[in-house]
C-alpha positions in Angstrom: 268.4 -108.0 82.3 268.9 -111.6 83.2 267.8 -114.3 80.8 265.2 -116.8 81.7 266.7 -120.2 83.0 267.7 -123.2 80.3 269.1 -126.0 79.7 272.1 -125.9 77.5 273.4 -128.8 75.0 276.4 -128.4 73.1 276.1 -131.6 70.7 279.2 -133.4 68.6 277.3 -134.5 65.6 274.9 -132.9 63.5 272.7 -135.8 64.0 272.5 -135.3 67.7 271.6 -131.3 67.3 268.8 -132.6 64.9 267.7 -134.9 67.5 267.7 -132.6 70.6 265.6 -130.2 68.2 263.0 -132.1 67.2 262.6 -133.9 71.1 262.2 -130.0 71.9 260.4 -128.5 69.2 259.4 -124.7 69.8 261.1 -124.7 73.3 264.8 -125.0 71.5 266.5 -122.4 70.0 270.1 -122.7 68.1 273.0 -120.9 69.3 275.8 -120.2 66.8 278.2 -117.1 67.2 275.1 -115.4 69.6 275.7 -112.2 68.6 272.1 -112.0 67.9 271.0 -114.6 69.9 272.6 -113.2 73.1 271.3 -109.8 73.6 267.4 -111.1 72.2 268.1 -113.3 75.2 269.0 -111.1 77.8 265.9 -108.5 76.9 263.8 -112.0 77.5 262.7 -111.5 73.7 263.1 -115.5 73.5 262.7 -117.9 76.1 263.8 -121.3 75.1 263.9 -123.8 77.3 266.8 -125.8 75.4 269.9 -124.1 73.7 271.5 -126.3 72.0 275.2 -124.7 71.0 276.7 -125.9 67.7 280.6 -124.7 68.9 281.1 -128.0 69.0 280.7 -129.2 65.2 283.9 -127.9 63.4 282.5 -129.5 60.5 280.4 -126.9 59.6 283.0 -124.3 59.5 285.4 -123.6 56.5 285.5 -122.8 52.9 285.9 -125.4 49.8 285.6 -125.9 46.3 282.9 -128.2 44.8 282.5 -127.7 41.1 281.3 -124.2 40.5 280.7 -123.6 43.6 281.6 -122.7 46.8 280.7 -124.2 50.0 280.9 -122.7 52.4 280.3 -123.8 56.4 277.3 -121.9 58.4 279.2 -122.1 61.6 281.8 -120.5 58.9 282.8 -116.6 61.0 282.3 -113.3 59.2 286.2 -112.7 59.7 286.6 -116.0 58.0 284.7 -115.4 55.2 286.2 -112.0 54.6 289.7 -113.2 55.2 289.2 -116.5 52.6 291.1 -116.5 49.7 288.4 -118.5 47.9 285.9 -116.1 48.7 288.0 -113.2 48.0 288.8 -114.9 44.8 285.0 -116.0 43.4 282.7 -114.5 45.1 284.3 -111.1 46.7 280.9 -109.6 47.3 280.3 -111.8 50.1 284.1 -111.3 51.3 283.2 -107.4 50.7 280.1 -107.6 53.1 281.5 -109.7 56.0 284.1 -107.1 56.5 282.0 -104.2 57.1 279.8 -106.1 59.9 279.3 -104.7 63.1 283.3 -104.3 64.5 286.3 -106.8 65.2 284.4 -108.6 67.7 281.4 -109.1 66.4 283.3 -110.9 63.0 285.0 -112.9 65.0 282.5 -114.5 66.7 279.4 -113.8 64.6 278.8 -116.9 61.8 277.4 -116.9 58.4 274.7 -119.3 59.3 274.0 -117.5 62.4 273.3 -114.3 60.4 271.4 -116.0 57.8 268.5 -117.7 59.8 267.9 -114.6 62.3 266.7 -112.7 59.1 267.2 -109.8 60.2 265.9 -107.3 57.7 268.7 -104.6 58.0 271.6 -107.5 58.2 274.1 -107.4 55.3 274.7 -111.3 54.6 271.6 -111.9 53.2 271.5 -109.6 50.6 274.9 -110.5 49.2 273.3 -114.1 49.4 270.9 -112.8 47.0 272.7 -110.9 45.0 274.8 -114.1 44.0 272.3 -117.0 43.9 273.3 -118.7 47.0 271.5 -122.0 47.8 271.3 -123.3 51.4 271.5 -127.0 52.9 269.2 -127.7 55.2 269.6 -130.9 57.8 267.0 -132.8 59.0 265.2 -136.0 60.7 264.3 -136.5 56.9 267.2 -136.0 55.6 269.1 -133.0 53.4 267.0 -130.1 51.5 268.0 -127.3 49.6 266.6 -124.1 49.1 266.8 -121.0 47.0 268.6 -117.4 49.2 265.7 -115.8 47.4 263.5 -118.1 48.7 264.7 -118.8 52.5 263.5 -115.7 54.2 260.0 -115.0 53.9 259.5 -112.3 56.4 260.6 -110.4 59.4 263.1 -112.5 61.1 261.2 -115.7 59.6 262.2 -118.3 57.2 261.9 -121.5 55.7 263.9 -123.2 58.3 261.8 -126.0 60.1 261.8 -126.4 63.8 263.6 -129.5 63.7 266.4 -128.4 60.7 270.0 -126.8 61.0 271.5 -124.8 58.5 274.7 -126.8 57.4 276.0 -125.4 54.4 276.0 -122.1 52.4 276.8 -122.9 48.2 277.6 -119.9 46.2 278.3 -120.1 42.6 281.7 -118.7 41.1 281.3 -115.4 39.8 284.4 -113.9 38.0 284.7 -111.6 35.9 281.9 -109.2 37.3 282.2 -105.6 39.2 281.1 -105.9 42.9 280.2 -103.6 45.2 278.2 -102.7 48.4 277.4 -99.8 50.0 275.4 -99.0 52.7 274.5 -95.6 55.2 274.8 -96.2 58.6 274.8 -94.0 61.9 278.4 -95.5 63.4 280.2 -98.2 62.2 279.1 -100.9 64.7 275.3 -100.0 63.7 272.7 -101.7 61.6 272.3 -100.5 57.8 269.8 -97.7 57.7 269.6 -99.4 53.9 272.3 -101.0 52.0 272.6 -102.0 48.0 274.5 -105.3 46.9 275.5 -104.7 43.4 277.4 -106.9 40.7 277.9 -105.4 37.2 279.3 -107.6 34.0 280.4 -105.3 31.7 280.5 -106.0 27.8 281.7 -103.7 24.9 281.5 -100.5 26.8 277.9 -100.5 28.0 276.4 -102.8 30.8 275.3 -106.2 30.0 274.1 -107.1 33.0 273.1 -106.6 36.7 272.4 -108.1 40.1 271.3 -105.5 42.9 269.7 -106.3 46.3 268.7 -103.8 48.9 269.1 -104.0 52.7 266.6 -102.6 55.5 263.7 -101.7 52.4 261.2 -104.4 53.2 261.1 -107.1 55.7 263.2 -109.3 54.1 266.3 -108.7 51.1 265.0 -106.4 48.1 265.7 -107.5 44.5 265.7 -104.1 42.6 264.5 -105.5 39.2 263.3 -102.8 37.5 267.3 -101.0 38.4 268.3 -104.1 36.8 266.3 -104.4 33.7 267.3 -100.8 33.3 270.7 -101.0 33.5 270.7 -103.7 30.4 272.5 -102.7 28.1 273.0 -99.5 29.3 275.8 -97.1 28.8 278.8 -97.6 31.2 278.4 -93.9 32.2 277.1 -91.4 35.4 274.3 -90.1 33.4 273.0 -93.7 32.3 273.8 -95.3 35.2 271.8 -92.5 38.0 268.5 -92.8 35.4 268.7 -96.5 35.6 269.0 -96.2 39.4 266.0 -93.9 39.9 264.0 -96.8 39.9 265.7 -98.3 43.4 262.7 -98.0 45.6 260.2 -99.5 43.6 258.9 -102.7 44.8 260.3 -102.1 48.1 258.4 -101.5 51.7 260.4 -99.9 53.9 259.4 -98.8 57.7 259.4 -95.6 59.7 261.5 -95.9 62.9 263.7 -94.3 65.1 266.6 -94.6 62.7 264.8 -93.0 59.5 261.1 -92.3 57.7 260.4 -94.3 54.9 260.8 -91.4 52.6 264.4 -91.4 53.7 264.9 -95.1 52.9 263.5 -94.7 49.6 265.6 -91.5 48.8 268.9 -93.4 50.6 268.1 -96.6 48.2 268.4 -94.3 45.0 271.2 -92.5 46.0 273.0 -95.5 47.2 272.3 -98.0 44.5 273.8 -95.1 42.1 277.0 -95.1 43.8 277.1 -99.2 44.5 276.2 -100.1 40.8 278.7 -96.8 39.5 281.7 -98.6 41.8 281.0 -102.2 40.7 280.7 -100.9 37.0 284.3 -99.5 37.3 282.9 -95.8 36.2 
């Protein structure tokens, strides 16, 4: 199918992408890698009347250091993000997740940012953005805001993101010295997580101290299993421990019936999975 005619802006300042967003309003819609954009377009799922293209602003790609943090650029690629040393080095969870996204293709054209504001619920970004405390910068006509992973997406393919912002920057704390891990069931490679688990263990004197674990594709946004991770405090650094703590996976969580899997499924996929994700990251 053939998308609906617009007008297309590709702007050289963040300032002017702002702008032509908030003369627009609803009738704009952001383009960054479009590899969800794209195909949403071409089924006439969206029909903006303005794309405004943000190729153009290669200050929003790249990884740095500020403090205990990283920053990372939203126009940042998955391959980039899975190739950075930076990210490799302190926060390899994320580096982890952009490499098993979709196929070559897709990670190099695909962004960060892109991935983060379609809130898709069975994308794997978000859920590593969870998992590690990630904070967003939002631009503006008011200025700069910044908001909580946790709190960004609020439901199906919605967030906090005002007509009239960009997502700019992506800051993720330094993590060393913890276990990662992420595992996820999918059909074929180049197919959405049926569910996924993010999962960062900190060991300490032979048992578990502590643990981070977010699920993919088990509610309509990114799934903090909480009651896995109050469990698996202080728990022995074993099997047995670890698959009682992980029992627990699908609590809280909402997942769907579709074409892909019941929700029984999910919820039986989530256990199994968050045993083998937090086992891995635990180094059992």
């Amino acid at each position: 199918m053939i998308p609906v005619a617009f007008d297309y802006l590709r702007p050289s300042t963040v300032d002017d992408a702002i702008a032509a967003l908030t003369g627009a309003g609803d009738e704009a819609k952001i383009i960054a890698g479009g590899q969800s954009l794209l195909p949403v377009l071409r089924l006439r799922l969206a029909a903006p009347s303005l794309l405004i293209d943000l190729g153009g602003l290669p200050q929003l790609r790249g990884v740095r250091e500020e403090g205990d943090s990283l920053v990372i650029g939203a126009m940042t690629t998955h391959d980039e993000v899975a190739s950075s040393a930076l990210v490799r080095q302190f926060a390899p969870l994320l580096a982890m997740m952009a490499g098993t996204i979709g196929d070559r293709q897709v990670r190099h054209r695909g962004t960060l940012g892109g991935s983060l504001v379609h809130a898709d619920p069975a994308a794997d970004l978000p859920a590593a953005a969870t998992t590690l405390d990630a904070r967003y910068v939002l631009a503006g006509p008011s200025g700069r805001r910044t908001i909580s992973a946790a709190d960004f997406a609020v439901d199906l393919f919605t967030t906090a993101l005002a007509a009239d912002e960009v997502l700019v920057e992506i800051h993720v704390p330094k993590r060393e010295g913890w276990g990662v891990h992420y595992e996820k069931f999918h059909r074929v490679v180049q197919a959405w997580a049926i569910v996924g688990v993010a999962a960062t263990v900190r060991r300490a004197n032979g048992s578990i101290g502590s643990a981070r674990v977010t699920l993919t594709n088990m509610g309509p946004t990114a799934v903090r299993a909480t009651a896995v991770e109050q469990a698996l405090a202080g728990c022995a650094a074993e099997p047995g421990a670890i698959r009682e703590a992980c029992s627990a996976a699908a609590e809280g969580t909402a997942p769907v019936d579709d074409i892909t899997a019941s929700a029984d499924y999910r919820r039986h996929l989530a256990r199994v999975l968050t045993t083998r994700a937090v086992t891995a990251a635990a180094g059992v």
